[in-house]
N, C-alpha and C positions, 0 to 999 in steps of 0.2 A: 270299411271307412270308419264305422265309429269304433271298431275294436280299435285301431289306431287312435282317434282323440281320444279314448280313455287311456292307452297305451302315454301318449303324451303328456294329459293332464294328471298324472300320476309322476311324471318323472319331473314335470315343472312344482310341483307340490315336494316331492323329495328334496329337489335344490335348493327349493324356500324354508325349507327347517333344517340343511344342514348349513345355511351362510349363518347363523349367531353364534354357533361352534366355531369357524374358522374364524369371526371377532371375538369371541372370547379368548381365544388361543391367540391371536394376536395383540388383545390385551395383556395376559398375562407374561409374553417376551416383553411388552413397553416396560413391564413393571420392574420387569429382574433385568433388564436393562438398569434400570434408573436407580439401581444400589449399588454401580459404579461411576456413576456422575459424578467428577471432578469439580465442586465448588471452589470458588475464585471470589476477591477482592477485587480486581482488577480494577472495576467501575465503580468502584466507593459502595459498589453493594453486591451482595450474595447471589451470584450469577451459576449458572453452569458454563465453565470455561468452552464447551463448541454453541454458545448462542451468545458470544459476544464479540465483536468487531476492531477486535485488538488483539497484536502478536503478544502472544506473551505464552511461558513456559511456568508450569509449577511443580513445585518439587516435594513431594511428599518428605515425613521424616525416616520411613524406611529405604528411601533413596538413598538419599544424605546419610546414611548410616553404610548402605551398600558401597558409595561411591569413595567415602572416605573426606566428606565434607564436611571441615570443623568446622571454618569460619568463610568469609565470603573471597578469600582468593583461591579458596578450591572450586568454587562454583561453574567455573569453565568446564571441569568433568563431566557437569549434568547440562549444562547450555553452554554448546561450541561459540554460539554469537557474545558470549560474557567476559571479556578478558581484565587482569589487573596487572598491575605493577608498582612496586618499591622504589624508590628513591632511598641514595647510601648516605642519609644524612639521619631519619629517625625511623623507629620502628612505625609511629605514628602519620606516616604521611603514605597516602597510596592516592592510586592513578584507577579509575573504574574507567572502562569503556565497554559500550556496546554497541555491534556491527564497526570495531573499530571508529567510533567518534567518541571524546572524551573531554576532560581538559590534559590541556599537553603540560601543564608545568606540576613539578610536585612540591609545589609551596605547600604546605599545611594549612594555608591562611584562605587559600585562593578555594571557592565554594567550585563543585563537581556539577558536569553536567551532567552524570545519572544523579536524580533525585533519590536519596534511601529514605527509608519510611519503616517506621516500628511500631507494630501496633497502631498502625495511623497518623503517628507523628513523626513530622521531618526532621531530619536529622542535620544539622546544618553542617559537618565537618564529616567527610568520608572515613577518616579514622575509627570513628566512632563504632562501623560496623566489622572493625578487627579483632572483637570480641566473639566470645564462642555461639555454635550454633548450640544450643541448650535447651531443652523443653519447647521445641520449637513445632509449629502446630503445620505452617507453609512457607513456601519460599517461593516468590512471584519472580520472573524478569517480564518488564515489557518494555518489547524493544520498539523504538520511533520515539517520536515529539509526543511525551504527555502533559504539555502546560495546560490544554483544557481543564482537565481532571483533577489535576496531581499540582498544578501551577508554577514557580518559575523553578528553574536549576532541574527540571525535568529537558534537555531540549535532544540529548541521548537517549533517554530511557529514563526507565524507573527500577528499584529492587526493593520491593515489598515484604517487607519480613511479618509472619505473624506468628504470635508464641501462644500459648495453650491457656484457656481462660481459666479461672478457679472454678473447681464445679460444687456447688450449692449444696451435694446433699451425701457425695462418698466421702469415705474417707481414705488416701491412698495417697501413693508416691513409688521413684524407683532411685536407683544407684549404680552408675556404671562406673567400671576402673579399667585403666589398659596401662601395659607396660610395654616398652619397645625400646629400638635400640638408641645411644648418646643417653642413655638413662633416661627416657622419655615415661615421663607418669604424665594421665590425666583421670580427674574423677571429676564426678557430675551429678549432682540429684534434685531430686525435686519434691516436695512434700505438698499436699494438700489438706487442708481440715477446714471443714465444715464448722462454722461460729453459730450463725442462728439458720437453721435446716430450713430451705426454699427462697434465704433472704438475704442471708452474710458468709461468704468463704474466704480462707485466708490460703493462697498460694506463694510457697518461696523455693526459689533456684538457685542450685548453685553449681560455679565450674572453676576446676583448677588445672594449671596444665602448665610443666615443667620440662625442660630440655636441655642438656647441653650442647654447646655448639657445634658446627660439622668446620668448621675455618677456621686452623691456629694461625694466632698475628705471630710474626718473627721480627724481630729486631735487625738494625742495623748488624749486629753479629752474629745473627743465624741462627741466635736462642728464642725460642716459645714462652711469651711472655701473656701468653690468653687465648682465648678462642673466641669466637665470635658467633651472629644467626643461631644465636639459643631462643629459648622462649622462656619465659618465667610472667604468667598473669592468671588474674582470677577475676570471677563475676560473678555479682549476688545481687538479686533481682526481687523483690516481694510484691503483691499484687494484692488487692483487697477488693472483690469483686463480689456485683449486691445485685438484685434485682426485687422490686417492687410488686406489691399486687394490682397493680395497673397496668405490669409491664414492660416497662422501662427501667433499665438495665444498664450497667456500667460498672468504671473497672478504676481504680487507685492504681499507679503504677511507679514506683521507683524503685532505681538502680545502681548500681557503682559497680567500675570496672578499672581497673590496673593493670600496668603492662612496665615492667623494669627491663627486659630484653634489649639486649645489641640486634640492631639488626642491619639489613642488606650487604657485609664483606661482600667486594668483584672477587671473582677466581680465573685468577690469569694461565692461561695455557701456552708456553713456550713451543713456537715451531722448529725445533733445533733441528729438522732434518732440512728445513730451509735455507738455515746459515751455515750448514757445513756446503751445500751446493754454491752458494754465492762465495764462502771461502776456494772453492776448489776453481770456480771459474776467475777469479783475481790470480 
């Protein structure tokens, strides 16, 4: 009998000094977990996207680069609930919905009920975000009523754009080009410098992005008098971005963006094997 409680009290001592090993070991998966933690805006502040209590979808820039997302009507690629559309009057007026709710008319004038947001500031004309995706840091969708949060012209969704702050202390930048077919060129870059090291950076972007059109207009005589749904626009963006020795931290931002492109030509598909049947049955 007591060969046995030694027997015991030796195996209950062995299990008491291997349980700090298996929480060690289980600390250290929290850890290398936690260097894939998707940080989010969503809530006006720096969350981890699964501890917050909103739909919403983010989209890294090597996504956007994967998926082939310039600008925000490619966005559907990477969130199926994202849809847009053109109206054939400017290149400047688009239609955002999400979960299919939107605004229905494509006045330019008439404000969107997905709210856009750049850098935190609302955008009040949907057009606005027909500009290129460029030095872009995240791309939020959330979808539902964000008038809490986000406030009115939120009552579809919201599309949170964030672009990449200046950083304080490197000095760096990069340059992409691509060429494709209708003569499609686009380049893009971006430069950072460092002004006073821990205190003042100067960040500036920029994007250009040319195309000929895929729709020739025909004349009443059958002659090719243009084409049409080209692209021809640029955006240059400079930031001034500071932080204090107390802290407190902030960003200078302005921008300009052009767009000269035709856009939305319909493309009519004739059923002619339908009007030879309705001919033969006459």
């Amino acid at each position: 009998m007591r060969a046995f409680n030694k027997f015991l009290m030796a195996a209950l001592c062995t299990t008491a000094m291997t349980t700090p090993a298996f929480a060690q070991d289980e600390a250290q998966e929290v850890e290398a977990f936690d260097d894939n933690v998707i940080i989010v805006t969503a809530t006006r502040r720096a969350e981890d996207v699964q501890d917050i209590p909103i739909a919403v979808t983010a989209v890294s820039p090597a996504q956007l680069e994967q998926q082939g997302v310039v600008n925000v009507q490619n966005i559907g690629s990477v969130s199926s609930s994202f849809s847009t559309s053109n109206a054939q009057t400017a290149s400047g007026t688009v239609v955002l919905r999400i979960r299919g709710v939107g605004t229905t008319s494509n006045n330019i004038g008439f404000e969107s009920a997905v709210g856009i947001f750049v850098d935190g500031a609302y955008q009040s004309r949907p057009g606005v975000a027909l500009g290129e995706f460029v030095d872009v840091e995240r791309v939020e969708v959330l979808r539902g009523p964000q008038g809490t949060l986000f406030g009115r012209n939120t009552s579809a969704g919201a599309l949170n754009i964030t672009n990449v702050r200046p950083d304080l202390n490197d000095f760096g930048g990069f340059v992409n080009a691509t060429y494709g077919n209708f003569d499609h060129m686009s380049l893009q870059g971006a430069i950072n410098a460092p002004l006073i090291e821990d205190t003042l950076a100067l960040r500036v972007t920029g994007a250009y992005r040319k195309r000929d059109g895929y729709v020739d207009i025909i004349d009443s005589a059958g002659n090719s008098v243009g084409d049409s749904n080209d692209t021809d626009q640029y955006l240059l963006r400079g930031q001034l971005g500071f932080e204090t020795p107390g802290g407190i931290s902030g960003r200078l931002i302005a921008d300009y963006s052009k767009s000269t492109a035709s856009c939305c030509a319909a493309i009519e598909v004739l059923h002619l094997r339908l009007k030879q049947l309705v001919s033969l049955a006459l």
